[in-house]
Every structure is written in C-alpha cells, then in structure tokens.
C-alpha positions as CSV (number, residue, x, y, z in Angstrom):
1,X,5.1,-1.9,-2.1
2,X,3.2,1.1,-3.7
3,X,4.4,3.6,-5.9
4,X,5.2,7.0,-5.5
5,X,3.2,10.0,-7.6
6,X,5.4,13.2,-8.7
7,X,5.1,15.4,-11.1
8,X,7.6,15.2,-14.3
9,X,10.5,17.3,-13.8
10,X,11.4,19.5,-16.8
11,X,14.7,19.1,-16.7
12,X,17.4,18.9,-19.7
13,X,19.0,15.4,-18.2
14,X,15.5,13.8,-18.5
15,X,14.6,15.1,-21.5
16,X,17.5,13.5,-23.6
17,X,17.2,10.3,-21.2
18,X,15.4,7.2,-22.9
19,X,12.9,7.9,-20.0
20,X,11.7,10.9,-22.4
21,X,7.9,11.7,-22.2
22,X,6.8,10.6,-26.0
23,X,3.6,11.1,-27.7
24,X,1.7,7.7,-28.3
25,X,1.8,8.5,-32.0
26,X,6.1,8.3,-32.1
27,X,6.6,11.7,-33.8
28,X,9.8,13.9,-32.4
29,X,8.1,17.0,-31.2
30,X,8.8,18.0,-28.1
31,X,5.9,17.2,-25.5
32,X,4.2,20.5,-24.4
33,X,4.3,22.0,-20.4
34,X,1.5,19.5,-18.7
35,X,-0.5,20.1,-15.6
36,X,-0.3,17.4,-13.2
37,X,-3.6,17.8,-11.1
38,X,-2.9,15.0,-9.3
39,X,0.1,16.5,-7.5
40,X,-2.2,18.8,-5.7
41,X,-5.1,16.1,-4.8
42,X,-5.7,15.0,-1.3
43,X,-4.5,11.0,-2.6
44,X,-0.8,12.4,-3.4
45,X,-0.8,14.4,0.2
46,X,-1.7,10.9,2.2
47,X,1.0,9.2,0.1
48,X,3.4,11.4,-0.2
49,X,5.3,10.6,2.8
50,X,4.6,6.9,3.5
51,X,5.7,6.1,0.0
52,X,9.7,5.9,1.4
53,X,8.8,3.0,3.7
54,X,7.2,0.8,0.8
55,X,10.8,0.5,-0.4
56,X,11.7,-0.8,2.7
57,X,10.3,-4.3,1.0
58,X,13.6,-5.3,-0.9
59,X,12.7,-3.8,-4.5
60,X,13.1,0.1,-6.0
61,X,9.6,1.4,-6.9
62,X,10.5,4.2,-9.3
63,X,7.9,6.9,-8.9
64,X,5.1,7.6,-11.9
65,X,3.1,10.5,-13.1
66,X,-0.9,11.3,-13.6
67,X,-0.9,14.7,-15.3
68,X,-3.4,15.7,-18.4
69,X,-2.1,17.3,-21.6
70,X,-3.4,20.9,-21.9
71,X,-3.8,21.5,-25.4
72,X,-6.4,19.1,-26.9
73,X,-5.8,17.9,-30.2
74,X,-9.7,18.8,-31.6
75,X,-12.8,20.4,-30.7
76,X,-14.4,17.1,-29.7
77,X,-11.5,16.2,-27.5
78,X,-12.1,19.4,-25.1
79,X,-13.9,17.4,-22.4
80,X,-10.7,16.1,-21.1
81,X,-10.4,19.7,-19.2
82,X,-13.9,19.3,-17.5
83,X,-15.2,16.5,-15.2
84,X,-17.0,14.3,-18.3
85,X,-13.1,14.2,-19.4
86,X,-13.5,10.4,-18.1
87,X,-16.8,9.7,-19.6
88,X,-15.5,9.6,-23.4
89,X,-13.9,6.3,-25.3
90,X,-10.5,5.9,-24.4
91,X,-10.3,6.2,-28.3
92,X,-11.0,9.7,-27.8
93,X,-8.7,10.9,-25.2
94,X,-5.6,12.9,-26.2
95,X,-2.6,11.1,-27.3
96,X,-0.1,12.9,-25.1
97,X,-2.6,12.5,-22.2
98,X,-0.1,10.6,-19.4
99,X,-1.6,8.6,-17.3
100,X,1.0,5.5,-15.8
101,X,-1.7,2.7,-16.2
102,X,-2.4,-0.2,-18.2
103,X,-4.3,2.4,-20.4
104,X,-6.5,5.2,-19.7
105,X,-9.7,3.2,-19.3
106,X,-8.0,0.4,-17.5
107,X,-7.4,-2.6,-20.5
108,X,-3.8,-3.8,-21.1
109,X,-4.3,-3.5,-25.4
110,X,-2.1,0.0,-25.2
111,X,0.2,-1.2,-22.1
112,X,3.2,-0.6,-24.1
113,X,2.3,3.1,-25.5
114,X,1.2,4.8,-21.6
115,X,4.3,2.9,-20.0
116,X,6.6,4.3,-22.7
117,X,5.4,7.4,-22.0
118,X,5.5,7.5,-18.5
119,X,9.2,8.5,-17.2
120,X,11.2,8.1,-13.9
121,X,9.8,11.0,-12.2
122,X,11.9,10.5,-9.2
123,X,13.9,13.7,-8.3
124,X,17.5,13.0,-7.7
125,X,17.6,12.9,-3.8
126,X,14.7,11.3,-3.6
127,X,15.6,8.7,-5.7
128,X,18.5,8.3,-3.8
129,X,17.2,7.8,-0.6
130,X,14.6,5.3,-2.1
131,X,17.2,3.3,-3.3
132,X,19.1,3.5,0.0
133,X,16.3,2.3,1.6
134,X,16.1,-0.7,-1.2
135,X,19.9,-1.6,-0.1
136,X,19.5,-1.1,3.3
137,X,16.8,-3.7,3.7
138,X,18.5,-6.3,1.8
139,X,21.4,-5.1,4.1
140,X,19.3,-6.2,7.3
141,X,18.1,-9.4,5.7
142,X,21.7,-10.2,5.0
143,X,22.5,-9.7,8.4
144,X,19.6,-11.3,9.6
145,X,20.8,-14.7,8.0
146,X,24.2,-14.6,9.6
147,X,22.8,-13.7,13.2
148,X,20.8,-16.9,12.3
149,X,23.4,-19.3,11.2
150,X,25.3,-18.5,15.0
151,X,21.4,-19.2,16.5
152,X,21.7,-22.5,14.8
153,X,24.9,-23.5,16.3
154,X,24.0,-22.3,19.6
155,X,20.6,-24.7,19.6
156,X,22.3,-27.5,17.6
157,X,22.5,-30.0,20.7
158,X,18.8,-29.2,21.6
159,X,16.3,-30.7,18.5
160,X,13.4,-29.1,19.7
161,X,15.5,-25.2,20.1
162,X,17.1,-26.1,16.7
163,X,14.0,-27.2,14.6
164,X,12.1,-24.0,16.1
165,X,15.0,-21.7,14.9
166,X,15.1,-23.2,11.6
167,X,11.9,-23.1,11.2
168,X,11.9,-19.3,12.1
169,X,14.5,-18.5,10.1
170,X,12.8,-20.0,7.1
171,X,9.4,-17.7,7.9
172,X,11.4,-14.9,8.4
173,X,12.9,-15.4,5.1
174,X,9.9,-16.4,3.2
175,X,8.1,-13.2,4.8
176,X,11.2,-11.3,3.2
177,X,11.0,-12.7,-0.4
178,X,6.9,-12.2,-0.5
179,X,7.3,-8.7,0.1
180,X,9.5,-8.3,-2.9
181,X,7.0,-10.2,-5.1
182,X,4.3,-8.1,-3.7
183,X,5.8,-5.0,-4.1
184,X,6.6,-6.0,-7.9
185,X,2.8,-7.0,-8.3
186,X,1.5,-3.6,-6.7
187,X,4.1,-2.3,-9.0
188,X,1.3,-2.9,-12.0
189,X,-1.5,-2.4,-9.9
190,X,-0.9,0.3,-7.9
191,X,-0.9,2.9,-10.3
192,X,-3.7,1.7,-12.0
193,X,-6.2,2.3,-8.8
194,X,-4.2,5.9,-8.2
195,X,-5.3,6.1,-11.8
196,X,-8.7,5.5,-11.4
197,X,-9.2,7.3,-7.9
198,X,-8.4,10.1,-10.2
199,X,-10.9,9.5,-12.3
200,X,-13.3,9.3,-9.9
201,X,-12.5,11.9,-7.6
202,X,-12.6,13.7,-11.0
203,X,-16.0,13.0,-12.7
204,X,-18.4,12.1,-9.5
205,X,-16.0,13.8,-6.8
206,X,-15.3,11.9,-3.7
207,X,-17.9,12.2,-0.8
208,X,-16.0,11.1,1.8
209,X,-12.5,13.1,2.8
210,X,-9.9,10.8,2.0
211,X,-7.3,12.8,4.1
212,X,-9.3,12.8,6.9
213,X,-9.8,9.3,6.5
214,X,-5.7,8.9,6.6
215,X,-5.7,10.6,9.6
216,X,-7.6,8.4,11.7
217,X,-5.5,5.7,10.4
218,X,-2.3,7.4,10.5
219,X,-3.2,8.2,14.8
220,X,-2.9,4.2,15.1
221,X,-0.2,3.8,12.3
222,X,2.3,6.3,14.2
223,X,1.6,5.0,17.2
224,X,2.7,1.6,16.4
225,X,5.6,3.0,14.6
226,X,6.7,4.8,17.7
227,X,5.9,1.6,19.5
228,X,8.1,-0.3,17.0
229,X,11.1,2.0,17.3
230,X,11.1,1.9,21.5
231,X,10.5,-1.9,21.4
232,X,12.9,-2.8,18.5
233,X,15.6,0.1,20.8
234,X,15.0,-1.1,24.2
235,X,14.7,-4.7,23.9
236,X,18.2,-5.1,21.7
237,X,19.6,-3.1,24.6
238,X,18.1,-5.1,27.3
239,X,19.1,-8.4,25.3
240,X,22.8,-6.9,25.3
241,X,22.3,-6.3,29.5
242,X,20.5,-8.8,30.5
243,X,22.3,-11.7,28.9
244,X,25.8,-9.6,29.5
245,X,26.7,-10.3,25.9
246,X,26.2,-13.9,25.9
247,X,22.7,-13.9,23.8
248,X,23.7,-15.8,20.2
249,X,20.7,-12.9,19.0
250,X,23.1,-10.5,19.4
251,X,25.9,-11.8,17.2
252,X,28.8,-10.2,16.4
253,X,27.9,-7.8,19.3
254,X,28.5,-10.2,22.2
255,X,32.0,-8.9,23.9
256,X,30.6,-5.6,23.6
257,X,30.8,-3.1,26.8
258,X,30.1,0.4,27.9
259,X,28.8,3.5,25.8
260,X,29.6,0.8,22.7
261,X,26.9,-1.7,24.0
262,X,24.1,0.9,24.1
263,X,25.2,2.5,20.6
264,X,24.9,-1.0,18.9
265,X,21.5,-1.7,20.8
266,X,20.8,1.9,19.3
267,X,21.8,0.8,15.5
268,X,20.4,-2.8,15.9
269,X,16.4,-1.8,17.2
270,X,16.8,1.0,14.5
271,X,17.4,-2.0,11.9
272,X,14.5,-3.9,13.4
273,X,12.5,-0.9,13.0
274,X,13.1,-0.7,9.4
275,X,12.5,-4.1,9.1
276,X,9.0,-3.9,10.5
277,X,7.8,-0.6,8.8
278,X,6.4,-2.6,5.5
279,X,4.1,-4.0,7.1
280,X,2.5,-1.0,9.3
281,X,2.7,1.2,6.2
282,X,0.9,-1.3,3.7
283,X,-1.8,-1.8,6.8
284,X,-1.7,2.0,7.1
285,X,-2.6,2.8,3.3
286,X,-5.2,-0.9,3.1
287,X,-6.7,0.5,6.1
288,X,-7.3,3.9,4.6
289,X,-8.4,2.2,1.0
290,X,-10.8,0.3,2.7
291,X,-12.2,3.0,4.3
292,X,-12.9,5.2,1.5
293,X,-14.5,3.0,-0.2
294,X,-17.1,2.1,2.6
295,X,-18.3,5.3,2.7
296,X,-18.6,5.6,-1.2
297,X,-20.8,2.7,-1.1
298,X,-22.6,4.1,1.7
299,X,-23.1,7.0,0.0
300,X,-24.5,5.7,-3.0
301,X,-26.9,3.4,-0.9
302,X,-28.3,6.7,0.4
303,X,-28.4,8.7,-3.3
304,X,-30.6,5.7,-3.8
305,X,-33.1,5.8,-1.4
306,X,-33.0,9.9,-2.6
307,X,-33.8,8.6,-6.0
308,X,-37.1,6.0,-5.0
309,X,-38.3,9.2,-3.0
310,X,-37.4,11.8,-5.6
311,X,-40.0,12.9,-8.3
312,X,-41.8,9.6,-10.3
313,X,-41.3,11.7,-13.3
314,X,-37.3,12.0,-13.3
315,X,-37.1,8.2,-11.3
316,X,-35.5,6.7,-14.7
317,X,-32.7,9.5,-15.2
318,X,-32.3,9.8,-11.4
319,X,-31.7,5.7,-11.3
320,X,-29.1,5.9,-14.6
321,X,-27.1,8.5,-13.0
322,X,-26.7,6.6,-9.9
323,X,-26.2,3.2,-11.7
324,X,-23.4,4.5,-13.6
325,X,-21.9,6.1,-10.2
326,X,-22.7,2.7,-8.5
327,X,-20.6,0.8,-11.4
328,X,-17.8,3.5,-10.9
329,X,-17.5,2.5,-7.1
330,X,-17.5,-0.9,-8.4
331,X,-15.1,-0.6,-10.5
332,X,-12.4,1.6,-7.9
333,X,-13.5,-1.5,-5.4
334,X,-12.2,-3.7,-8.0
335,X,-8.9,-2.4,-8.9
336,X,-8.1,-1.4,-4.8
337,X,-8.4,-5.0,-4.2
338,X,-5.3,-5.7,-7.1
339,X,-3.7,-3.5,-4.4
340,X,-5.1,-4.9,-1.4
341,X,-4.8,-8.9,-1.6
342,X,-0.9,-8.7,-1.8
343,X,-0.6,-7.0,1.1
344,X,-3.8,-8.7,3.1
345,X,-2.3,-12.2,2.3
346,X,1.2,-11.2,3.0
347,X,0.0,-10.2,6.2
348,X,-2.1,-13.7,6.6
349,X,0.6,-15.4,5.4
350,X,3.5,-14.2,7.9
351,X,1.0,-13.4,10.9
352,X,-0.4,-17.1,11.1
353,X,2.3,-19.2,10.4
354,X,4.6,-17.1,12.8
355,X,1.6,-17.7,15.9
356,X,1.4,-21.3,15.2
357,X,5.7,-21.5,15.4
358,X,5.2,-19.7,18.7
359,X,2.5,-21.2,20.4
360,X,4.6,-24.8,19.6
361,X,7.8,-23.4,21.1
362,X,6.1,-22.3,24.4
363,X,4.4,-25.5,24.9
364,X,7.9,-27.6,24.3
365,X,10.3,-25.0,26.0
366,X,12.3,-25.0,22.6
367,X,12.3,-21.1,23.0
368,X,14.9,-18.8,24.8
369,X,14.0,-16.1,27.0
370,X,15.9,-13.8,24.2
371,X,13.7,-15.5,21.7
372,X,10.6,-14.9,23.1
373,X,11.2,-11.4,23.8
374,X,11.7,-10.7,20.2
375,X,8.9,-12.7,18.7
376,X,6.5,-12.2,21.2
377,X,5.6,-8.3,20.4
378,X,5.7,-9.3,16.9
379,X,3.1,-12.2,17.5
380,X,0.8,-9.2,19.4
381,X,1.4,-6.8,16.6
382,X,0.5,-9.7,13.9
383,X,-3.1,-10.4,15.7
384,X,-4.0,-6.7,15.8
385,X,-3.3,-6.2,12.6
386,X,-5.3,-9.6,11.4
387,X,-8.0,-8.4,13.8
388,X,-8.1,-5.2,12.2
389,X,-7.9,-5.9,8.4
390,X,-10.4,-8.9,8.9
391,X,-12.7,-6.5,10.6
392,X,-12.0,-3.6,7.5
393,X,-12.6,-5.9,4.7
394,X,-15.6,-7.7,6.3
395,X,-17.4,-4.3,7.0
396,X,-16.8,-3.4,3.4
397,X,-18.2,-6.3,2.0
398,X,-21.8,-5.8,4.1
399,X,-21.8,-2.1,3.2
400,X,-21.1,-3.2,-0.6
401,X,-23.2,-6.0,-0.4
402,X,-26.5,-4.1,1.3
403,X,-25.8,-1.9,-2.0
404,X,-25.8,-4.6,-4.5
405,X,-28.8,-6.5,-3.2
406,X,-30.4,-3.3,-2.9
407,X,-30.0,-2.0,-6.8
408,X,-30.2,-5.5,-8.3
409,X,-33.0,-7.2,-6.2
410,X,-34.8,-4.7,-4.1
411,X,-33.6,-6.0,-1.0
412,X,-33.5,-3.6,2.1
413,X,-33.5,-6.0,4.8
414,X,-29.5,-5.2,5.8
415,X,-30.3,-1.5,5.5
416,X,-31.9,0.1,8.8
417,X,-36.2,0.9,8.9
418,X,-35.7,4.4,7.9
419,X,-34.8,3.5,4.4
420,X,-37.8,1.4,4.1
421,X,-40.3,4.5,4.4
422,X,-38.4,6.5,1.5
C-alpha cells in the first residue's frame, strides 16, 4: 500500500532504460551525481523495512526517489541547499530537482514532467522479492477461493452454514480487491506526503522524533505480528488434529498424516500470516502518522502561547512566523489523510462487516467449530484495531482543533488553565 523510498542507483542498465532520470526541460545531457537526503532521514529508517509487507496487498509498488540536484542553475536558485529551499515558488526551484510528487509544491499542473523524471529505483533483489510478494498474495487469494468452493459443498444441505460461507467468502474477497485499489490510490498519495514530510522536516524541522514515535508503535505492531504467525501456525495444525483431516478448511490437505500434516499446518498458518500482514502494517505506519502529527500541532499550540507572552514589540513577526508554521502542519495533516482514509476505511470496511457476519452465525449455529476458530481471532484483532485508530484520529482532531480555535478565534477553553495566564 505505500511506497518504498531509495536512492537512484547509478548504474549503466538504468541509465539507457526508458526509466532514465531526464531534466524537466528534455535536453540529452546527462543528469549530474544527486544527493538524496532523504535516504538518510529518520522517515526512510521507519519505512524502510515495513515497505515489503505493503506489497502483500495484490499490486507492485515500484519504489521512488526524493533527492535535490546539487548544482543550482543560478545565483537566485541557491536556497534550494539551505532550509528556505521550500520557501521559494515552485517556479523557482531547479529543473533537475527530483522529487516523485504531483510537483514540488504539491499541484498536479507538472504531474507529467516530476513522474517522468522519477525512475524505478528498486534495486534488483529487492524488486524481486517485492514482486514475489505481489504473486504470492494473489497465490493465497487463489487458493483461498478453491478452499471456499469445497466449504460450499460441505454446507450446501444446511441454508443457514451455506449463506454464512458465502457470505464470507464474498467479504473475504471484497476485503482482497480493496486493498489493491487502495494500494493504487496510496500509489499517488503516498509519495506526495513523504514529499512534503521532507519539506517540513526540512524548513521548520520536526519537534517530535518520528523514529521514536515508530517505536512505540512498532512494540504493539510486532507483537501482533508474532501473535499472527503462532495463531495463523498453531490453529491450521490444530484444525488438521483435531478434525483428523476431516475439516473442508483444510482442503486439499485432508488425508494428510504424520511429519506431512504438521509441515502443511506449517506452510498453511505461514500463508495466513501473509495474508493478514496488510493490515497490521498499514495500522503500524497510520498509527505512527497520526502520532506525529499530534505532537506537531501540540507544539505549535505551545509556540503560541510563547508568542502572546513574548515581547509586545515583536508580537506581529512572532505570530507570522508561527502562522506560516501552523499552515505547514496543516498542510502535512492534509496530504497524511490522502494516505490515511484508504487504509482507515479499508479497515472499517472489512472490520464491521466481518463482526456483524459473526455475531449472526453464533446466534443461528450456521458456524463450525473450524470456522469459528479462524474468524474469531480475526474478529478480536479487527475491534482492536478499530478501537485504536478511532481513538488516534479522534485525539488528533481535538489537539488540531484546540489549535485552530485557538489562532482563528481566541478560544482557550480546550487548552488547560496554564495557558490562560501566558
């Protein structure tokens, strides 16, 4: 669902591919040795690694670059090697400036010059593997609808146990083919935000430590994955003892026996892990988003209540230079939630109607022990992870809100007593 963030690779294969970096104004020179910053910022170390489960979604996210030309093409251009690089028109910003957005200031009128310019940064084997895991989901969706068409001729005789399987199947599926169009959408947007984080990070600096951040959320994230893998292991094995090979879940593994039967279970809960790490990695990087952002707001909330208790004499420049930072935040809350709301409403989407299908086969008895040992932890994961990103997303809104109200209409009343006295 996200994309990936290398640097260019100066190789000789690249350069003569049609992926060739170009410079916006078409000539044939050859593009001068850039300096990809971003490769070294703390937002390419916390998505370095997830980055290979996003293509777990069904669709091959080739990877992008952010890197700034070093050689400036005039004397009033030279700001683009110091923070107020950002602060100038996007009119003025180098030519053979790459930056894999819409354009540099965010507007789609030059979409088709920064895209051109943008290759396939993707190193060989890491393409590779990112395109294995492309094929390998579609592999376990595949399987998923044969295991599925056995289910439904197990549960034919029984209308309740059939109409709940279909009905499964067809959430399941839908769940499958949302991801894909997400991950296309976040295709567009999520190098725009990466793009503007930059910026940010850049011109005002970011006060709050994103990695850190990604390490509170990566605690939960890996425990769930670990929780995922001994769930998705154990209860594919315990389907294959329990039900002695007679569970239609388990198709074409039912006649299986000995050291065969626990190397299947092994192969089958490592498929179901795959299958389920889309989710906890887009609720990993949301989650991390979100978080960042609350404490920029915060922070700007409190370089306000700095400014009304600063010197009267410097209260105008004091409140411009935090207006434009508060627009800033604005604007980075603006293009994270292009990345968020695919992922939040995939989540909403899958989570809800999957806990109203399960609540309706427990009261009719439609479900299978089998079946409610796989859907149930996925139910319980579903709620936590609604729990938590309603919780995220509403705490964001009241920190951005107390800011807003705050700046445009003098309103403290959500902030505490303290910042009444400044």
């Amino acid at each position: 669902m996200f994309v990936s963030t290398v640097a260019p690779v100066a190789e000789k294969a690249q350069s003569e591919s049609d992926l060739d970096i170009r410079s916006a104004a078409g000539t044939n020179e050859d593009v001068v040795e850039r300096d990809c910053k971003f490769r070294s910022s703390c937002i390419y170390t916390v998505i370095k690694y997830p980055i290979i489960f996003m293509n777990f979604c069904g669709i091959y996210v080739p990877s992008c670059c952010v890197c700034e030309d070093q050689q400036p093409k005039s004397n009033s251009k030279q700001k683009s090697a110091s923070h107020d690089h950002y602060d100038v028109e996007c009119t003025e910003v180098n030519a053979k400036t790459l930056i894999y957005v819409k354009s540099v200031d965010g507007h789609p009128e030059n979409s088709k010059i920064v895209r051109g310019e943008c290759p396939n940064a993707d190193r060989l084997r890491w393409a590779r593997l990112k395109k294995a895991a492309t094929v390998l989901m579609f592999v376990v969706h595949s399987s998923n609808t044969v295991r599925y068409v056995f289910i439904l001729k197990d549960t034919a005789k029984k209308t309740d146990s059939f109409m709940f399987s279909l009905t499964s199947y067809f959430i399941l599926s839908w769940y499958f083919y949302l991801l894909v169009s997400c991950s296309h959408a976040n295709f567009f947007h999520f190098p725009t935000f990466i793009a503007s984080l930059f910026k940010y990070n850049t011109t005002y600096g970011l006060k709050s430590d994103f990695v850190s951040l990604a390490r509170v959320h990566a605690f939960m994230f890996c425990a769930v994955l670990a929780l995922q893998f001994v769930q998705s292991v154990f209860l594919v094995y315990g389907l294959l003892q329990f039900f002695d090979g007679f569970s239609p879940q388990l198709w074409p593994f039912v006649d299986v026996r000995g050291g065969w039967r626990i190397a299947i279970g092994l192969l089958c809960g490592v498929a179901v892990f795959f299958a389920g790490c889309n989710v906890f990695v887009t609720h990993f990087f949301r989650a991390a988003v979100v978080s960042l952002l609350r404490c920029e707001f915060r922070n700007v909330g409190g370089e306000f209540a700095s400014v009304l208790s600063g010197p009267v004499d410097r209260h105008e420049e004091m409140f411009d230079q935090m207006l434009r930072k508060f627009r800033a935040v604005c604007d980075l809350r603006d293009k994270g939630h292009n990345v968020t709301k695919h992922t939040v409403a995939t989540a909403y989407i899958f989570g809800m109607p999957m806990l109203c299908l399960v609540t309706y086969g427990l009261a009719s008895g439609a479900m299978g022990l089998d079946q409610i040992l796989i859907l149930g932890f996925n139910v319980c994961m579903s709620v936590v992870i609604l729990g938590h990103t309603t919780w995220t997303l509403a705490s964001l809104n009241s920190e951005a809100g107390a800011v807003c109200d705050a700046v445009y209409t003098a309103d403290w009343s959500r902030y505490p007593k303290r910042f009444l006295h400044k």
